[in-house]
C-alpha positions in Angstrom: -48.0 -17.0 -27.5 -46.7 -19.2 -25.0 -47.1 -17.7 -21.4 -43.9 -18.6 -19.5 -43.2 -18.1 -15.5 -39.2 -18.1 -13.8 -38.2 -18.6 -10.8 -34.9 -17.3 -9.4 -34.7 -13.3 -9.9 -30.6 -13.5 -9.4 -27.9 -13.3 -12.1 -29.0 -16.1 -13.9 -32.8 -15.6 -13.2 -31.8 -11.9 -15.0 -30.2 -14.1 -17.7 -33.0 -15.7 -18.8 -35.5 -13.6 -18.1 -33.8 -10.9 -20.9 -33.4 -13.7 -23.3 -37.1 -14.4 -23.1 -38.1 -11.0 -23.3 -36.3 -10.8 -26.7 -38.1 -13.7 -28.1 -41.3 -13.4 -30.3 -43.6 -15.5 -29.1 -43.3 -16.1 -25.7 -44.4 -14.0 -22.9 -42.3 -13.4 -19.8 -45.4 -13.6 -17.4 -44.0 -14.1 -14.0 -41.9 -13.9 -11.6 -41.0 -15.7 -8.0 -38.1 -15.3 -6.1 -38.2 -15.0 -2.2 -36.2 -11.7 -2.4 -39.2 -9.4 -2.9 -37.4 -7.1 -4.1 -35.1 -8.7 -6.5 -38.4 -10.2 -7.9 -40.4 -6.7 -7.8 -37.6 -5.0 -10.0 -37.1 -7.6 -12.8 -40.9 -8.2 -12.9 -41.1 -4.6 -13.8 -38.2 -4.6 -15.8 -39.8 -7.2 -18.0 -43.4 -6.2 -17.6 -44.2 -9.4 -15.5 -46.2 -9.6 -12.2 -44.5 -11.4 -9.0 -46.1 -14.1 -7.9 -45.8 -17.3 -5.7 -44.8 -20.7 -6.3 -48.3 -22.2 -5.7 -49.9 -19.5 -7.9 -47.6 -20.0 -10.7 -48.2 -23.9 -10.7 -51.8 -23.2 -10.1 -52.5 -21.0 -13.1 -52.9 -22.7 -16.1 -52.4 -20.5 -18.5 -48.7 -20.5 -17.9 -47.4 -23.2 -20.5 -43.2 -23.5 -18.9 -41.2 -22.6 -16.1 -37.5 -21.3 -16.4 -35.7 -22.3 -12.9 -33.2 -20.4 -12.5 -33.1 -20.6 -8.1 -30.8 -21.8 -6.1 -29.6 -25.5 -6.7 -31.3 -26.9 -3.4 -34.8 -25.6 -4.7 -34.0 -27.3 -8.2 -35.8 -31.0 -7.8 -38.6 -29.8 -5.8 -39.1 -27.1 -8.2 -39.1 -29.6 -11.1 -41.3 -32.5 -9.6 -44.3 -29.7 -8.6 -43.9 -27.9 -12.3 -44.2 -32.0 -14.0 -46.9 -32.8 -11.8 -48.6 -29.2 -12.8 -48.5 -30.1 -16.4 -46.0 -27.6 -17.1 -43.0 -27.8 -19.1 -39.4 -26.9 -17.6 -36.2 -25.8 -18.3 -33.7 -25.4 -15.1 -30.4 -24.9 -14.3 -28.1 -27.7 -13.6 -27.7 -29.4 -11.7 -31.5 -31.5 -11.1 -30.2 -31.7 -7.7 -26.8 -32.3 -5.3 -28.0 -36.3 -5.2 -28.1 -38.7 -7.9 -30.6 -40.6 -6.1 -33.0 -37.7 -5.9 -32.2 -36.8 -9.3 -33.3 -40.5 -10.6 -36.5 -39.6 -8.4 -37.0 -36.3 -10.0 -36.6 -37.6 -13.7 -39.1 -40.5 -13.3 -41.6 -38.1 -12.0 -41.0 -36.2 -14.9 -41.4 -39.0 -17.5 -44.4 -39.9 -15.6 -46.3 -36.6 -16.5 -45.2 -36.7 -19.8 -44.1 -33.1 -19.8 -41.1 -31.6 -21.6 -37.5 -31.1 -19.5 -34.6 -29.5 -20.5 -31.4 -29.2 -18.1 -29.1 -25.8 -18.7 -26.1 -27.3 -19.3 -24.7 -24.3 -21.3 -21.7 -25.1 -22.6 -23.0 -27.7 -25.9 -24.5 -24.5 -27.0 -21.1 -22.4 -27.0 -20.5 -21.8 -30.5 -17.0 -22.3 -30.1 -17.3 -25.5 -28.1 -20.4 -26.5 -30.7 -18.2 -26.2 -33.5 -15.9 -28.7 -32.5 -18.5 -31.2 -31.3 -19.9 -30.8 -35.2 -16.2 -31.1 -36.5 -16.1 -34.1 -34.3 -19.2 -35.9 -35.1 -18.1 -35.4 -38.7 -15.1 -37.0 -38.5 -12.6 -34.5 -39.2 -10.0 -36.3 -36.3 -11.0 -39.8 -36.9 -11.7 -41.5 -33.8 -11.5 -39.5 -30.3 -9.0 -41.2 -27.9 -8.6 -38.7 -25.2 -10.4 -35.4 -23.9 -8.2 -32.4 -21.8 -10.7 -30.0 -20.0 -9.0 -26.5 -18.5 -12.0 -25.1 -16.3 -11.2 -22.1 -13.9 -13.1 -19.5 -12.2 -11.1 -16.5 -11.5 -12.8 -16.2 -8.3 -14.0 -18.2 -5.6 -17.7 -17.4 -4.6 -18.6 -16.5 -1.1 -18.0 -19.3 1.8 -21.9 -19.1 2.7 -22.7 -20.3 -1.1 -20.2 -23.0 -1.0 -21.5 -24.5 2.2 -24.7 -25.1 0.1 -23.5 -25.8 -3.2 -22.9 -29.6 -2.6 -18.8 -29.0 -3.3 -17.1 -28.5 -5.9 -17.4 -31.5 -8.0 -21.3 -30.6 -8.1 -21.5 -27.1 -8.7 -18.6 -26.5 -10.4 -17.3 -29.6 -12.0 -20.8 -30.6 -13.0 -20.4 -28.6 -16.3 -17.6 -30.6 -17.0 -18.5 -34.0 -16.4 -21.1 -33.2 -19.0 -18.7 -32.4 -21.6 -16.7 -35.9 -21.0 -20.0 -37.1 -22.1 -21.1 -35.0 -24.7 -17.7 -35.1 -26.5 -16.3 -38.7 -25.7 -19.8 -41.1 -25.1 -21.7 -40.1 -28.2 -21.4 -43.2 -29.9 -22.5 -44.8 -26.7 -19.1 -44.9 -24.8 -19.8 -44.6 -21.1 -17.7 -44.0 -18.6 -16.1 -47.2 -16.6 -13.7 -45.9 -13.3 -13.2 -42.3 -13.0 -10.3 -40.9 -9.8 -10.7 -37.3 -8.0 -8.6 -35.6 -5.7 -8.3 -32.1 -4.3 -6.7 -29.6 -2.7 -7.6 -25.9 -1.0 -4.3 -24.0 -1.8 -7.0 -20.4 -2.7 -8.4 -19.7 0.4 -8.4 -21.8 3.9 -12.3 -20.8 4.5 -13.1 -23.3 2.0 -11.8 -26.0 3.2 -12.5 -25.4 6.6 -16.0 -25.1 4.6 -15.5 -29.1 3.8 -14.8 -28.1 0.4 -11.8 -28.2 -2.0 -10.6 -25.3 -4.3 -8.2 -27.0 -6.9 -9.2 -30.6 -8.5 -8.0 -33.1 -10.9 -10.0 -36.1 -12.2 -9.2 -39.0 -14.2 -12.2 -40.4 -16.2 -11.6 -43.9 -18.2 -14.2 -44.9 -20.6 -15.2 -48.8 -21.0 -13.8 -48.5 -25.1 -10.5 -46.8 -23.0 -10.9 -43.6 -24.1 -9.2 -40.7 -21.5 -10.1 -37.7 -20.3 -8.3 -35.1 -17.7 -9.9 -32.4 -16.2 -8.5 -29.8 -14.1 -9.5 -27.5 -12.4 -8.8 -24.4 -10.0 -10.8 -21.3 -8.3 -8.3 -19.2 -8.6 -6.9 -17.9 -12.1 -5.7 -14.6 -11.2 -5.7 -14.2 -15.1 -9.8 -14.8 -16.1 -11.9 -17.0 -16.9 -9.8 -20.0 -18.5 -12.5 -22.4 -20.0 -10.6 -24.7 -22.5 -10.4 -28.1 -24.1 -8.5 -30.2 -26.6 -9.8 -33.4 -27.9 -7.1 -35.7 -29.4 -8.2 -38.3 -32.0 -6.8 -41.1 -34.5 -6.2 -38.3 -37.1 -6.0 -35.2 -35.2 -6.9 -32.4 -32.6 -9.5 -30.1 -31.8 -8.6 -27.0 -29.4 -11.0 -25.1 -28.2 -9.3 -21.3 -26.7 -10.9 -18.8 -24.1 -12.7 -16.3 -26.0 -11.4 -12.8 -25.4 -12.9 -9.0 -25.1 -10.7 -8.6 -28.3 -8.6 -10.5 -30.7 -6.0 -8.1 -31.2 -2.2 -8.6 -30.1 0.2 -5.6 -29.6 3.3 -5.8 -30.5 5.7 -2.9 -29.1 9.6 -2.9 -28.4 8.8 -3.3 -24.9 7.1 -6.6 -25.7 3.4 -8.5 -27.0 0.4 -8.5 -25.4 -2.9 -9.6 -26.1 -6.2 -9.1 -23.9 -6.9 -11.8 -20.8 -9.8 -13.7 -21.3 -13.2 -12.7 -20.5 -14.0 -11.7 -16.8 -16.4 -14.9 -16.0 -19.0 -16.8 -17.1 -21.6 -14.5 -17.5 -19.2 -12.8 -20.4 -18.2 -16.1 -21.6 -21.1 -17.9 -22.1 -23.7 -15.0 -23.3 -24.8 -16.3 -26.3 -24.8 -19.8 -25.0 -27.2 -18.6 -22.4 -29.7 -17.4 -25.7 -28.9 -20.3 -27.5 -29.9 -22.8 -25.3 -33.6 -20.9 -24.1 -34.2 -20.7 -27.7 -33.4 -24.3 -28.5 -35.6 -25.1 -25.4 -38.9 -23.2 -27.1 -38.2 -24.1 -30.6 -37.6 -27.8 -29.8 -40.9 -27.7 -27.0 -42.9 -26.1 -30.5 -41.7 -28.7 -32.9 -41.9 -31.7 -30.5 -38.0 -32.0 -31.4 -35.5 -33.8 -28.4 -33.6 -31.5 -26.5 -29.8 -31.4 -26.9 -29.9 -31.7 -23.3 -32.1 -33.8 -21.5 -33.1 -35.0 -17.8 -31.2 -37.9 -17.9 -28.0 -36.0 -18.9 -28.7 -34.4 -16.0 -28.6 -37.4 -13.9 -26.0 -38.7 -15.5 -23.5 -36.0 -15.1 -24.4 -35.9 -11.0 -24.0 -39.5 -10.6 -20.5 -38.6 -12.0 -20.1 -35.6 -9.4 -21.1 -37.8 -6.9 -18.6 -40.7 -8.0 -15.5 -37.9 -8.1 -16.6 -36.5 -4.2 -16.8 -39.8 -3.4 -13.5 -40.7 -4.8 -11.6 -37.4 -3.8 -12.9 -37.8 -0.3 -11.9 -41.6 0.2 -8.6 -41.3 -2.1 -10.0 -44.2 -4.1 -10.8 -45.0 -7.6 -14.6 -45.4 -8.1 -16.0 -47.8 -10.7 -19.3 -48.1 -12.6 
């Protein structure tokens, strides 16, 4: 029985901490979240105690942390868990610098301890379907990636101050795809060019932030990808992508509440996609915890890894940087 503490007793802390409690073997021992309360009630829920930071890294008997806080607690959270011997898994990003992500991953491969970054979406089935489809072949040779990514929604002004902007909270997610689905065979990225507007709601850019983005990513074999990207969908949430290659496609749709279309004289209609992420991406979200214990049991890699991590914010970073100089940035 592995003995397992979270941190972060929001939505996603209530995520993972109900994906844990479904799985045999592990035990959902505690909980810290500086919201007393929000940490009292899902202890209970889950049959865990509340407990402090110090006291979780101080008991030994926990084996793994699930951080599931907010982003700014993220690399602190990480580099006190490695240096306590225990093993992690937290929410992307590592942390809203690239630099302090490098920081946090060497202290990490330092301790020797196991880290896996929640970067959901490679365990979509959908979306993990076509990366297998992919990898086998079926489309030859990807050329070019088109990534659709909008919230229906922005979130509140005070959570966007902290985020780090758009490119890394939101965009983050994507800049891992690009990798996942166009750098497997090694392909890296070689100039990538942002730029952004706020056409949802002035607050955010009066914020410092943008609400609407597109980015141009060029690969060093010349491979293409587009990603675009708004706040505001008034339709759902519209997570898509195609990837183009020497002998094909791959399109990858919104998953919907229900795949029925009505047909009347008045018209068709089929259902909007789901309402938002925590819909969408469900069975990601129990996917990827149980990929993280069964790997961390059979000493297996992770699918994501630490370095992905880093890798995808030094992208975020690169596409701020570019949107807020109107430049092209190169690596």
């Amino acid at each position: 029985m592995k003995k397992v503490a979270l941190f972060g007793a929001g939505r996603i802390g209530r995520i993972h901490a109900a994906n844990l409690a479904a799985m045999p073997g592990i035990e959902l021992t505690a909980v810290s979240d500086p919201m007393a309360a929000n940490a009292a009630s899902l202890a209970q829920e889950h049959g865990a105690r509340v407990d402090s930071v110090e006291a979780i890294f101080a008991d030994k008997s926990i084996d793994a942390v699930v951080i599931g806080s907010p982003t700014t607690t993220h690399s602190d959270l990480i580099t006190r868990a490695a240096q306590a011997g225990k093993h992690i898994f937290c929410e992307k990003p590592v942390d809203l610098s690239a630099e302090r992500a490098r920081a946090c991953a060497a202290v990490v491969a330092q301790a020797g301890v196991a880290c896996m970054i929640g970067f959901q979406r490679r365990f979509d089935p959908t979306f993990n379907e076509a990366k297998t489809r992919l990898d086998r072949g079926d489309i030859g040779n990807p050329e070019m990636l088109v990534i659709t990514s909008r919230d229906p929604g922005a979130p509140p002004v005070e959570y966007i101050q902290q985020s780090g902007g758009i490119f890394r909270d939101m965009l983050i997610h994507d800049f891992d795809v690009f990798r996942w689905i166009l750098c497997g065979d090694g392909d890296k990225a070689a100039w990538l060019s942002a730029t952004g507007s706020c056409l949802t709601d002035p607050a955010i850019g009066k914020a410092g932030d943008f609400d609407c983005t597109a980015v141009t990513i060029k690969t060093v074999k010349g491979r293409l990808c587009q990603i675009n990207t708004t706040r505001r969908a008034a339709y759902g949430y519209d997570q898509r992508f195609e990837v183009i290659g020497s002998q094909g496609m791959l399109q990858c749709g919104n998953h919907k509440p229900s795949e029925v279309t009505q047909a009347t004289a008045q018209g068709t209609s089929q259902d909007n996609p789901e309402a938002f992420f925590l819909q969408r991406y469900a069975a990601a979200y129990r996917l990827e915890i149980e990929h993280f214990f069964t790997q961390l049991q059979n000493g297996g890699s992770f699918r994501t890894s630490v370095q992905d991590g880093v890798d995808a914010q030094i992208l975020a970073d690169a596409a701020a940087e570019s949107a807020a100089g109107n430049r092209i940035i190169t690596f």
